[in-house]
matplotlib code that plots the C-alpha trace (Angstrom):
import matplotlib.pyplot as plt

x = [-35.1, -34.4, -36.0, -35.5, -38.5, -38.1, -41.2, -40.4, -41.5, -41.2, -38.7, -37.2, -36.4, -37.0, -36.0, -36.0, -34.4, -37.4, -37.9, -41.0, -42.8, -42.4, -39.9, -37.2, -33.6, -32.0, -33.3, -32.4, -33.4, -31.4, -32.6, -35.0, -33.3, -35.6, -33.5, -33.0, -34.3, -30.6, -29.7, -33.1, -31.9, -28.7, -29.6, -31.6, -28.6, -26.4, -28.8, -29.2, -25.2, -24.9, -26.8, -27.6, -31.1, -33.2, -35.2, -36.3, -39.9, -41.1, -43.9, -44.2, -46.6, -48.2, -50.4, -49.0, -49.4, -47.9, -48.4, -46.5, -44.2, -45.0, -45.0, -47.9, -47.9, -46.2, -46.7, -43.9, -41.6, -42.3, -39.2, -40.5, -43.5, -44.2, -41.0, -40.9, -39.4, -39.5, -37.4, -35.0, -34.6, -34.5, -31.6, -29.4, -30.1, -30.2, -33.1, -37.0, -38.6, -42.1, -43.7, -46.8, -49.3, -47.6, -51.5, -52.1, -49.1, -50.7, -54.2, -53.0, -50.8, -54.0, -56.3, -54.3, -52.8, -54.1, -56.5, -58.5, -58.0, -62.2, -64.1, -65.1, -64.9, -62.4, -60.7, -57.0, -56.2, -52.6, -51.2, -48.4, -46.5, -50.1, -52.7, -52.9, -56.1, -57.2, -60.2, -60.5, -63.0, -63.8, -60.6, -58.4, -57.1, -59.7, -57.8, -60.4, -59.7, -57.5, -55.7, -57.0, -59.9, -58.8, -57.3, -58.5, -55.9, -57.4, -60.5, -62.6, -63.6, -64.9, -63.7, -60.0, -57.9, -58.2, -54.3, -54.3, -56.4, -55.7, -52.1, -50.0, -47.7, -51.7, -51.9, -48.4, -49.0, -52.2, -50.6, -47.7, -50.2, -52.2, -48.5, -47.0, -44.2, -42.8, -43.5, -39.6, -40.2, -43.7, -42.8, -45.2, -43.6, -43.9, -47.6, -48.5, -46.3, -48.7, -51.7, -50.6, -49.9, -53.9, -52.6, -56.1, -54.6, -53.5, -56.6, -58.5, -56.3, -56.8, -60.4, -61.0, -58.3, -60.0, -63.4, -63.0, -61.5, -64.9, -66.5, -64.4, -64.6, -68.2, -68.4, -66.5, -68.8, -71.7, -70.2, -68.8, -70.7, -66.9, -67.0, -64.0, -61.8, -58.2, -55.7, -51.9, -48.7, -46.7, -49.5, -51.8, -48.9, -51.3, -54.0, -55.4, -55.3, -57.9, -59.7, -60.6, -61.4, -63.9, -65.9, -66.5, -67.4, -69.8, -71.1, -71.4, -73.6, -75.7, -76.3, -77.3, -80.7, -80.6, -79.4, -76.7, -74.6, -71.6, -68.4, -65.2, -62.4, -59.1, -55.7, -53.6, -52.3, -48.6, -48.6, -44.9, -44.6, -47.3, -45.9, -42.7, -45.3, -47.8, -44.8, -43.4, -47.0, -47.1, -43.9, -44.7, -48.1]
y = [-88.1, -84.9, -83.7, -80.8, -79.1, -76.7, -74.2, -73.3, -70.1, -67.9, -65.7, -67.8, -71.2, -71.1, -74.6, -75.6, -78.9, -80.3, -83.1, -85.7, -82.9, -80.2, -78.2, -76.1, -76.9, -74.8, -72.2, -70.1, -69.6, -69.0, -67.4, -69.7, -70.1, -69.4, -70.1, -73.3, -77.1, -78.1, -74.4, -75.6, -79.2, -78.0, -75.8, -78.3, -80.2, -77.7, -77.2, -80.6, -81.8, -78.3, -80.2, -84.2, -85.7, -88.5, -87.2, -83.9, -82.8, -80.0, -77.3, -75.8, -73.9, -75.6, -79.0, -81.4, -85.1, -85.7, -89.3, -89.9, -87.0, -85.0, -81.5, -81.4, -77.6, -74.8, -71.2, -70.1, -72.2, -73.7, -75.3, -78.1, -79.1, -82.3, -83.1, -86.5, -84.2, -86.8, -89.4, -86.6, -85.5, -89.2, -90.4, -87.3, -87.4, -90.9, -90.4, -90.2, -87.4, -86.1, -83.2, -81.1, -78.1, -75.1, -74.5, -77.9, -77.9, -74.8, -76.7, -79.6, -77.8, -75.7, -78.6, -81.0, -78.5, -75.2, -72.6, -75.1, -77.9, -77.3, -77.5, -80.5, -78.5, -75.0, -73.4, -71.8, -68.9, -67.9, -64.4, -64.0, -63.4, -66.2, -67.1, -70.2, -72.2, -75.1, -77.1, -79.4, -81.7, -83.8, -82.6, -83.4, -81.9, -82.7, -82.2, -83.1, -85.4, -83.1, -82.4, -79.0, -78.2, -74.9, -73.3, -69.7, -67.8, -68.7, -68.2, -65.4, -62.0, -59.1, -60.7, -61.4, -64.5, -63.6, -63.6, -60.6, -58.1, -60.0, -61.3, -59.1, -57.9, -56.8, -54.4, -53.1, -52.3, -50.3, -48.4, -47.9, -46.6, -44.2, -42.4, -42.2, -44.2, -47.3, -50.8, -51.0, -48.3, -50.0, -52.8, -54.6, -52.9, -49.0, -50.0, -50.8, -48.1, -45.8, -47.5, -46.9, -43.7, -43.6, -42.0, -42.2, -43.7, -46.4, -46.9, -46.6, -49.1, -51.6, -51.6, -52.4, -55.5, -56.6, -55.7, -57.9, -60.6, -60.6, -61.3, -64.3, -65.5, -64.9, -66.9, -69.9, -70.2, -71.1, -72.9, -75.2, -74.4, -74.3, -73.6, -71.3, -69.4, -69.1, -66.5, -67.1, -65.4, -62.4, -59.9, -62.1, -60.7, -57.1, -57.4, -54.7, -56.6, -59.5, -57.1, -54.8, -58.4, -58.9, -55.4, -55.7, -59.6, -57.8, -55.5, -58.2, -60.3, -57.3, -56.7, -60.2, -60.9, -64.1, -64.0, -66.6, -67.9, -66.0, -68.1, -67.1, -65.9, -66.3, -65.8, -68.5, -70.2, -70.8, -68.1, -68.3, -71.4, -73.0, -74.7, -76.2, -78.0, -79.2, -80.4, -82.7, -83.9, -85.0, -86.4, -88.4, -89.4]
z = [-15.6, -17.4, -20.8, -22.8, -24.1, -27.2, -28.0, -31.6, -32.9, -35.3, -34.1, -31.2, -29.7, -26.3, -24.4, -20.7, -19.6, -16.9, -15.1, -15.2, -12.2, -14.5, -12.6, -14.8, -14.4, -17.3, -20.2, -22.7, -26.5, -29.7, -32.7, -35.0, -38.2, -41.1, -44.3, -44.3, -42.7, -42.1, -40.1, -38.0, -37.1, -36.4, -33.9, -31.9, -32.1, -30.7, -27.8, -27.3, -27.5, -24.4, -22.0, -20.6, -21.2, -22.0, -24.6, -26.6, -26.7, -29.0, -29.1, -32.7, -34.7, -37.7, -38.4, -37.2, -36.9, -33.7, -33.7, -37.0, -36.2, -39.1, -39.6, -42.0, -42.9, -41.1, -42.5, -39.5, -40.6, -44.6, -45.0, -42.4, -44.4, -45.2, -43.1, -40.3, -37.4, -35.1, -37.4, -38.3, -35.0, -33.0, -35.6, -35.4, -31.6, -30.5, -28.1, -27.6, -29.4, -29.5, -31.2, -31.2, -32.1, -29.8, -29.1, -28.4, -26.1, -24.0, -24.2, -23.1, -19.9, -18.6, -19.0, -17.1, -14.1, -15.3, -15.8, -17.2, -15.5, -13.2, -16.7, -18.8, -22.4, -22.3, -25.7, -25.4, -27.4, -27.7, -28.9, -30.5, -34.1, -35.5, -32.9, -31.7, -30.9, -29.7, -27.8, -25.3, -24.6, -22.1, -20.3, -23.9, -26.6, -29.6, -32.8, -35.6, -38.5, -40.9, -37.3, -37.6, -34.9, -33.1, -36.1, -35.2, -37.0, -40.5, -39.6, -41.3, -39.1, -41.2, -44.2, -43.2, -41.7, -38.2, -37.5, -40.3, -37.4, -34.1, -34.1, -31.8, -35.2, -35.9, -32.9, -33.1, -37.1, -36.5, -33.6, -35.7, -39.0, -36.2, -34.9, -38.1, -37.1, -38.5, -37.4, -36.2, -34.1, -32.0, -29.6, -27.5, -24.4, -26.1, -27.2, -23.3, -22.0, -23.8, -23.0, -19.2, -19.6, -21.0, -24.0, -26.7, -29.6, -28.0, -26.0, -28.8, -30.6, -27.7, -27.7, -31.3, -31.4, -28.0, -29.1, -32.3, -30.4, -27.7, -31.6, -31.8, -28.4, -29.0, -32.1, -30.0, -27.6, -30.0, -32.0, -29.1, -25.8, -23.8, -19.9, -20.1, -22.3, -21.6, -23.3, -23.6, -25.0, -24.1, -24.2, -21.6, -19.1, -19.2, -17.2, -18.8, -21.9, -20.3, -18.9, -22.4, -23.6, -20.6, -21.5, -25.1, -24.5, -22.4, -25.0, -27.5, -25.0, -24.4, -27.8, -28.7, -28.9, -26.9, -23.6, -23.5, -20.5, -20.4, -20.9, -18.1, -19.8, -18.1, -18.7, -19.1, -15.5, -17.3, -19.5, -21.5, -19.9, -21.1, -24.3, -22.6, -19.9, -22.9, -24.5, -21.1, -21.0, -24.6, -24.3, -21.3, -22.8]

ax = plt.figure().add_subplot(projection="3d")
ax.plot(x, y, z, "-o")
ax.set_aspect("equal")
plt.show()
């Protein structure tokens, strides 16, 4: 049996068709449509109508109620809120569909046959244009009543949401401010080219965004006493992004005044591929 698995972002929909093992067949991704809800379910139609399969599963950011199907609030994507995705989607389709939190989707891959998959209680963090969060415990996906346990991104750090300093457009934007240049003309690839090259700026920009995400990580681990942290998106891909991480999480646990056990973090086993899995697995659940 074939599925195809969509991971909705912001900027892209990237989909895979895979089978019940998890192994890819097809992918590709076409542009996220942002104006409108029709211009969104017509492009999963499209993608759907190009290939043969028994059922669509999705990965996309936002609250959602993936038992009901319900996109409960999506700052990515607003036109979707309040919307019954999976109704929409199984009547213009005509086949099983399942939707849920692109973090959960991660979570739920490394737990079951990833990087997180030797603990009991881990937490997922995933970079990209938000940051995604979510906790497992007891080898699931605890979502909280509101559906909104692992919510990082609106979190408060130094009095901001924590997307507003951590979220890779963060990093680019304050590389961008120290250079003079404009945003348009910092990608993630430029950033890390510099940081290779050991250029100081962009050193020094990296160890502030990875020294206030050690905070975080930090902050996690008391409130939730996880055996394992592991970090996804794009930028997980740079090892010497996991590694700055590792230091300052060391400096913060030398500085505290308790000396607490020191939680592993790791980079996600699936990395880009982790919300397409998460989404099979949801499906199949």
């Amino acid at each position: 049996m074939k599925i195809l698995v969509l991971d909705i972002g912001g900027t892209f929909i990237k989909f895979a068709v895979m089978n019940e093992r998890a192994e890819f067949f097809e992918r590709g991704k076409v542009s996220t449509p942002l104006n409108s809800r029709a211009d969104f379910f017509d492009a999963i139609y499209k993608i759907f109508k190009s290939v043969e399969v028994a059922g669509i599963a999705i990965s996309m950011p936002g609250i959602i109620d993936a038992e009901r199907g319900i996109c409960l609030k999506s700052s990515a994507l607003p036109y979707n809120n309040g919307v019954n995705i999976v109704d929409e989607l199984e009547k213009i389709c005509g086949v099983k569909v399942t939707i849920e939190n692109d973090a959960n989707c991660a979570a739920l891959a490394e737990a079951k046959i990833g990087s997180l998959a030797d603990v009991s209680d881990g937490f997922v963090m995933v970079f990209g244009t938000m940051i995604g969060g979510a906790f497992i415990k007891n080898h699931e996906v605890h979502k909280g009543k509101n559906f909104l346990a692992g919510e990082i991104s609106f979190s408060i750090l130094n009095g901001k949401s924590f997307y507003k300093m951590c979220s890779v457009p963060a990093l680019l934007k304050s590389y961008a401010q120290i250079k003079n240049l404009s945003i348009a003309e910092v990608s993630g690839e430029k950033f890390f080219d510099a940081v290779d090259a050991k250029e100081n700026d962009a050193l020094a920009c990296l160890d502030k965004f990875t020294r206030q995400i050690a905070v975080q990580i930090f902050n996690i681990q008391v409130l939730l006493d996880v055996e394992k942290i592991a970090v996804g998106g794009g930028i997980s891909e740079q090892e010497i992004f996991i590694n700055s991480i590792r230091e300052n999480l060391e400096k913060v646990y030398n500085s505290c005044e308790i000396n607490f056990p020191r939680v592993k973090v790791v980079p996600c086993q699936f990395r880009n591929d982790a919300n397409l899995i998460g989404a099979l697995f949801r499906w199949q659940s």
